[in-house]
N, C-alpha and C positions, 0 to 999 in steps of 0.2 A: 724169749726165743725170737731171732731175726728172721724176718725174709727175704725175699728178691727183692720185695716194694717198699721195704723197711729206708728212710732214709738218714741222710747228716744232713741237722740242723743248726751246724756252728754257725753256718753262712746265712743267719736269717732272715726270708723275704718276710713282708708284710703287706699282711690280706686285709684289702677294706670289702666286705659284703654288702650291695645294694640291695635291698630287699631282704626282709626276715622273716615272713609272713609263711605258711603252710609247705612251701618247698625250702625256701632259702634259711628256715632254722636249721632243716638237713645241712645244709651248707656251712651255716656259724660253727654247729656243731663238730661237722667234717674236720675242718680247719681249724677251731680249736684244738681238738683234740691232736693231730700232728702238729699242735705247736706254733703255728704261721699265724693266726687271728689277731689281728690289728686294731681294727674299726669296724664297725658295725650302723649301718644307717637306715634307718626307718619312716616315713611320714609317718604313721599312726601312734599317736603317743603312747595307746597303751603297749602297743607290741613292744616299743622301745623302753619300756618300762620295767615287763616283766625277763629281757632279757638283760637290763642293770643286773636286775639283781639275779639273777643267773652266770652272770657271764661282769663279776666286779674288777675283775683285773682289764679290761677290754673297753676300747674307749668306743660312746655313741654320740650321733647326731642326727638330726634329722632333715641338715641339708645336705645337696649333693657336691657342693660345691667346697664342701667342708673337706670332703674324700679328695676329690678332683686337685685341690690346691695344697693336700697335705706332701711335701716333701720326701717322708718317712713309708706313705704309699708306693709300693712296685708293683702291686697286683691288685686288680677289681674284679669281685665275679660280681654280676647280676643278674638277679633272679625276680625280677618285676615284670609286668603284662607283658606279652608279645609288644605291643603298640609301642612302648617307651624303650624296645632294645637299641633301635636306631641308632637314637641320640643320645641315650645315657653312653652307648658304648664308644661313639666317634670322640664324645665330649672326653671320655676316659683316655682315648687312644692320643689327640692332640694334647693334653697334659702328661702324656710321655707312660704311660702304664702299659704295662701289660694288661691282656683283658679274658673274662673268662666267663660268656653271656650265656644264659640259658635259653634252651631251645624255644621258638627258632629264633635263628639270630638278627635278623628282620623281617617284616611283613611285605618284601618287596626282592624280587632278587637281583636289580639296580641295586638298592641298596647295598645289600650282600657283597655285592663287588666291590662296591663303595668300600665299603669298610675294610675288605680284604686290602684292596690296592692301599689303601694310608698306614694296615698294618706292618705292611711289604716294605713299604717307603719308610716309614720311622724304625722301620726295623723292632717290633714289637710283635709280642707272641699274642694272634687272636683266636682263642679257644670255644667251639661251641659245645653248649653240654648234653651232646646225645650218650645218653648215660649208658645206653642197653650195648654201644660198643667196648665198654668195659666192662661187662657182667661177665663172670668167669662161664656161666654155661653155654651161654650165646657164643664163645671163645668156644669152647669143647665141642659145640652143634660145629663151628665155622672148619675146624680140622678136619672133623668127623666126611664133612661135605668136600672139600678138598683134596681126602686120602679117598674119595669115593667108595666111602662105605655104607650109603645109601643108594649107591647108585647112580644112574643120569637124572637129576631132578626134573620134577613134573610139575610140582605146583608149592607153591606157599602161602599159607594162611594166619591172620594175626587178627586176636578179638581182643580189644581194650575196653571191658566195658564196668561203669562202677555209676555211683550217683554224685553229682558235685553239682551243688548250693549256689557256688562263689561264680561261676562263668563267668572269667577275666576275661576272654579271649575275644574273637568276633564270629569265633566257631568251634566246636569242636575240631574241626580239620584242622586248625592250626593250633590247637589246646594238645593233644594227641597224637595226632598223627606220624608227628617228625619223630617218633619212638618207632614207629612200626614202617618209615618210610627207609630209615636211614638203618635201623635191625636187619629189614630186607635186604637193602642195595649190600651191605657188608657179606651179609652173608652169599649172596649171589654174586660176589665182586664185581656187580656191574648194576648200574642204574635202569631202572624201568624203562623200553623204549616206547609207550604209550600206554594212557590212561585208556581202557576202554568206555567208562561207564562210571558214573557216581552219583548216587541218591541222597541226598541230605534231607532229614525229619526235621519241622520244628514244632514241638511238643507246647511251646510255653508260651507267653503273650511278649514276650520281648521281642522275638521274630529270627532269635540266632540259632544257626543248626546246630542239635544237639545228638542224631543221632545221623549215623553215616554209612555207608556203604560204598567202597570203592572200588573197583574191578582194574589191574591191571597186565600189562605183558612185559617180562623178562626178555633178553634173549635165548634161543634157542626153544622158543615158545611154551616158557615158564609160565604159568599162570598164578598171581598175584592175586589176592584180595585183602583188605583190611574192614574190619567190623572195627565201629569206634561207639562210643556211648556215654553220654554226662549222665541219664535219665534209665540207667539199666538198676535194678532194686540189689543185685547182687556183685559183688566184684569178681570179674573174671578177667584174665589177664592170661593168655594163650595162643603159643608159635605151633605151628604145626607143618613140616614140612617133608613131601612124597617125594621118593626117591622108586626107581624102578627094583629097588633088590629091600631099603627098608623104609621105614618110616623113622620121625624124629619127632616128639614134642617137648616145647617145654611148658611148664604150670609155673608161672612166677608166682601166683599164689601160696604155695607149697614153702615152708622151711624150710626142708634140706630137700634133695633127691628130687631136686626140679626134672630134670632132664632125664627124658623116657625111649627107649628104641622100640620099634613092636617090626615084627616081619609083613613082607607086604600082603602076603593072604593072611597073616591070623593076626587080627587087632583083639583076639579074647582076653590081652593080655600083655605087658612089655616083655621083651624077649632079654634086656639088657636096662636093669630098671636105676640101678648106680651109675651109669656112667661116670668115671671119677674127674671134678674138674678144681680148684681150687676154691675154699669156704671164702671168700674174702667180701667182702660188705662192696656193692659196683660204685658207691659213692664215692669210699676211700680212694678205691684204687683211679677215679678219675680227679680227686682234688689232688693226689699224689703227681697225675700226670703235669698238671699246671704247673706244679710248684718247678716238678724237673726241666719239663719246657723252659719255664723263667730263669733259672740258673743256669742250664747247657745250652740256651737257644737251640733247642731241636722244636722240629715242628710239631703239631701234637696231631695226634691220630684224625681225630676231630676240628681239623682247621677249619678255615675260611672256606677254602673252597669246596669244602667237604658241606658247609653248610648251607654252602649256594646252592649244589646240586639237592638238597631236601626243600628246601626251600620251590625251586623251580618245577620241584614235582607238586608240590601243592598248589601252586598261583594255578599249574593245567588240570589238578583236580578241581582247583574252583571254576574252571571254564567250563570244564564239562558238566559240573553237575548242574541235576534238577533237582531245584528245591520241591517239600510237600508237607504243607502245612495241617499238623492231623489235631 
């Protein structure tokens, strides 16, 4: 059975993956499976090892320059630390690829522009991967708030919190955040116009913030907050946003039947606990967007400048916060 998102693959791109490690096997695996998977590259031998023999039709390496200089390459995603999006992905862009870098797309929003403006000019598609604008609920929450059927909104709140070992980042703010920064602004169609307030915890002897609190303001004096967490014992993962007529959450936790409605006086309960939106995997539907991007040259939802502005909201939550070492 086809879908709307179902594509043709006569015309086939090819996808080299940077990074394979805890997200970007999501990604091998994405793009395998629609058929696009190319190359695969890894530093860690074992990673690039156990994905040989996973994935024996699909060629690996473990330089970058293998990817970069391959001819038969049209598209790079990269899924490696914040710190190395910069330049793996310029380096990707001046060898002629299209590019499709995981959140964020740099640790600078100079950069940012940087790499929009080279994408503009060689005329290449630069994709960033804020995933939660392709989740079909966030999509059914985003209608929902536009046909104003929660009313005039009042507040929006988002708690990302789970336990992670690995702390690639230089913070959780920038590990996290750009899911709940870039969730929000979509769904409020308009960016934060000030951070009020941020609290960053550091739990561990490393000295990186792993637990977060950020306070911000919408227009039309939305209030904003995101609860973020590397060091939280349980996984929770929850949108919640007040409207004057209902309420709206979602539970990414949950298998199906994410998305909750409840009335404004009685939260004993969701009033509307199906909301129907479509089942589709948010992964899929954002490596689908790539590939289409690269064929029709349409912009993707998720550009450059789309990542600038996430980007810009975090550099002003790092100025504002206070750190506090517990």
């Amino acid at each position: 059975m086809t879908t709307p998102f179902d594509m043709d693959n006569t015309h086939l791109e090819k996808i080299a993956v940077i990074g394979c490690g805890n997200w970007g096997k999501n990604l091998v695996r994405n793009f395998d499976n629609l058929g696009f998977l190319y190359k695969i590259c890894d530093l860690n031998p074992d990673t690039l090892s156990v994905l040989q023999k996973q994935y024996r039709h699909i060629q690996t390496t473990n330089r970058f320059d293998e990817v970069f200089n391959d001819p038969l390459v049209n598209g790079v995603v990269i899924a490696t630390p914040s710190f190395t999006h910069y330049e793996l992905a310029k380096s990707a862009l001046l060898a002629g690829k299209h590019v499709y870098v995981e959140k964020p797309v740099a640790t600078s929003s100079e950069q940012t522009l940087e790499l929009n403006a080279l994408a503009s000019k060689l005329d290449r598609v630069l994709m960033v991967g804020h995933l939660l604008l392709y989740h079909p609920a966030v999509n059914r929450l985003r209608q929902l708030i536009r046909e104003g059927y929660l009313g005039q909104i009042k507040s929006i709140a988002s708690d990302r919190l789970n336990t992670n070992k690995f702390r690639p980042d230089k913070s959780v703010i920038w590990d996290l955040a750009p899911h709940d920064v870039s969730m929000m602004s979509y769904l409020m169609d308009q960016e934060p116009e000030d951070i009020v307030s941020v609290i960053g915890y550091q739990n561990r002897e490393d000295g990186l913030v792993d637990d977060a609190h950020i306070d911000m303001v919408f227009p039309n004096d939305v209030a904003g907050h995101i609860h973020i967490s590397w060091v939280h014992p349980i996984k929770q993962v929850k949108l919640l946003v007040r409207g004057t007529e209902r309420s709206a959450m979602i539970d990414d936790t949950l298998g199906e039947n994410k998305l909750h409605i409840f009335n404004k006086d009685d939260v004993s309960g969701p009033i509307e606990e199906f909301p129907e939106y479509l089942d589709i995997e948010p992964l899929k539907l954002e490596c689908q967007q790539f590939i289409n991007c690269m064929r029709h040259g349409y912009d993707p939802k998720t550009n450059g400048m789309n990542g600038y502005h996430v980007v810009r909201v975090l550099e002003m939550a790092e100025r504002k916060m206070e750190m506090i070492p517990v």
